[in-house]
C-alpha positions in Angstrom: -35.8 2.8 2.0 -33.9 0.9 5.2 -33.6 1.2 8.3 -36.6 2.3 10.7 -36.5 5.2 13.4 -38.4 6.8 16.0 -41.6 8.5 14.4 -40.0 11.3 12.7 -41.7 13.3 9.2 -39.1 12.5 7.1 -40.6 13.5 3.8 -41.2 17.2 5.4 -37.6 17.1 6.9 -35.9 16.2 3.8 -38.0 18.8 1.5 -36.5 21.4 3.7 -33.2 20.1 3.3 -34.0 19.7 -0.8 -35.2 23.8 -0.4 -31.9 24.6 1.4 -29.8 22.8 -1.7 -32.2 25.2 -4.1 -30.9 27.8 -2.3 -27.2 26.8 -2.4 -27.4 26.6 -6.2 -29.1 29.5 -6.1 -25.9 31.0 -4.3 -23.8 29.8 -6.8 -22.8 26.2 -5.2 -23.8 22.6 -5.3 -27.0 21.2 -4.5 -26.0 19.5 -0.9 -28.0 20.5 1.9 -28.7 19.0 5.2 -31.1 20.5 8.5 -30.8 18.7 11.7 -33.9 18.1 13.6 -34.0 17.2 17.5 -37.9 16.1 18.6 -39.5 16.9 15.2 -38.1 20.7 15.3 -35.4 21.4 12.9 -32.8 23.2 14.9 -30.0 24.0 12.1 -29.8 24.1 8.3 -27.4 25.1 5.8 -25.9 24.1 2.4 -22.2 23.7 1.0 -20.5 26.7 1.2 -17.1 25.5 -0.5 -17.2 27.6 -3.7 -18.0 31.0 -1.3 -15.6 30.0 1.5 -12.7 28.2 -0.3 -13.2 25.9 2.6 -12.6 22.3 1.4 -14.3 21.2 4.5 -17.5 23.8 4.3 -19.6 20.8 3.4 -23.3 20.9 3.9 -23.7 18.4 7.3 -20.6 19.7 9.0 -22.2 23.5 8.5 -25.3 21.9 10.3 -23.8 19.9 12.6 -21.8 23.0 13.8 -25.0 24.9 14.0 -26.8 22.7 15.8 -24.0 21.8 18.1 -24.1 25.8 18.4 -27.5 25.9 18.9 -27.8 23.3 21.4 -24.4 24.2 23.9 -23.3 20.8 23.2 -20.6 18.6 21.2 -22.9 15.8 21.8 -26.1 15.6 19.5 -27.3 12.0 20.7 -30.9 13.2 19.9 -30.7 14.7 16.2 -31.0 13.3 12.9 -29.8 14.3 10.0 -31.3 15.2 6.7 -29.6 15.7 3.2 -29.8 15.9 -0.1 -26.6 13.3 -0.3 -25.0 10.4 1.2 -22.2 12.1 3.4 -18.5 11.6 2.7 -16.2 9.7 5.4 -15.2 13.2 6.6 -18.6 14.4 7.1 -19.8 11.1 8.1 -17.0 10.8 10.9 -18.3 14.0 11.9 -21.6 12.9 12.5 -20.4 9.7 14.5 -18.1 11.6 16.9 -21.2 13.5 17.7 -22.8 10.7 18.2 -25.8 11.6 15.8 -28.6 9.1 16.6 -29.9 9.0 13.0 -28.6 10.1 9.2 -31.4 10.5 6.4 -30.2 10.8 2.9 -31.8 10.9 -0.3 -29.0 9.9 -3.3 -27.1 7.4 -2.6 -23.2 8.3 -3.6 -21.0 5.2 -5.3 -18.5 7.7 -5.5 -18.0 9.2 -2.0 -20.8 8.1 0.3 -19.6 6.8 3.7 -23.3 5.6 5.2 -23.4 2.4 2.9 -22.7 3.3 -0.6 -18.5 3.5 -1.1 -17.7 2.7 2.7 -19.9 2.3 5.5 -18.6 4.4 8.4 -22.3 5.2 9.8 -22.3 1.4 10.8 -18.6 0.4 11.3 -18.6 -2.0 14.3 -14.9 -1.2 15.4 -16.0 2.8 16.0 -17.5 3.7 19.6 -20.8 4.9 17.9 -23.0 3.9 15.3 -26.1 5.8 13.7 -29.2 4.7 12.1 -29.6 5.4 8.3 -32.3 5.8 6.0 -31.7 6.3 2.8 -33.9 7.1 -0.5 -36.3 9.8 1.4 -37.4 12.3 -1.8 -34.9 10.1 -3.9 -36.2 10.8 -7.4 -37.3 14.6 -6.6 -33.0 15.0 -5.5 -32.1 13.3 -8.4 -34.2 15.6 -10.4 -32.3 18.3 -8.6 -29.1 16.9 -9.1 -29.2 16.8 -12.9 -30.3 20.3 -13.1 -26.6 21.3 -12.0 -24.5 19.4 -14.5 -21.6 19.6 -12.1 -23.2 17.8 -9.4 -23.1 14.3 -10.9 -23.6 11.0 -8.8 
């Protein structure tokens, strides 16, 4: 794990985010989840929803970010951090700078689309007017479990 952060549970946050992938599967989709948490409350959760919506941008951390942009009355999240079960993509990561997210928490890295450090690091990128925090490996081996449960969710 990298990166250090205000005091924040993140072994509670991201087992909510690993239930909330349980329940995508459960719905029929892939196990990526993400809840968004503002001063140790989680304020939004939800799980891809591209197999239900035919929504090639449904991702899990846009859902959330939606909702808790929503939730909040706000396009600005400067105070939340987000939890998931995978390291965003460039789309979901951009998403989460132009909000200017304070903080991403991930537990599987992604060599194969992860935007936060992994493929590309966006979460970072000097040239973008924000940068955000990242932890990363937070309930690592208990998502990879996860992961290899649903044989089309490789990493």
């Amino acid at each position: 794990m990298h990166g250090i952060l205000a005091v924040v549970n993140y072994e509670l946050f991201m087992a909510e985010a690993i239930a909330e992938a349980r329940r995508g599967v459960a719905d029929g989709e892939q196990p990526f989840a993400a809840v968004a948490v503002i001063d140790d409350a989680m304020i939004a959760r939800d799980h891809h929803r591209i197999g239900a919506t035919d929504d090639p941008t449904a991702h899990a951390v846009l859902l959330t970010l939606r909702a808790a942009a929503a939730k909040i009355g706000t396009r600005r999240l400067p105070e939340a951090t987000i939890f998931t079960t995978l390291e965003p993509c460039a789309m979901c990561v951009g998403a989460l700078v132009e909000a200017r997210v304070r903080a991403l928490v991930y537990a599987v890295p992604d060599p194969e689309r992860g935007a936060a450090g992994s493929l590309l690091q966006l979460a970072q990128e000097p040239r973008l007017s924000h940068r955000l925090a990242v932890v990363s490996g937070v309930r690592e081996a208990e998502a990879r479990r996860m992961l290899a449960e649903v044989p089309s969710a490789s990493v």
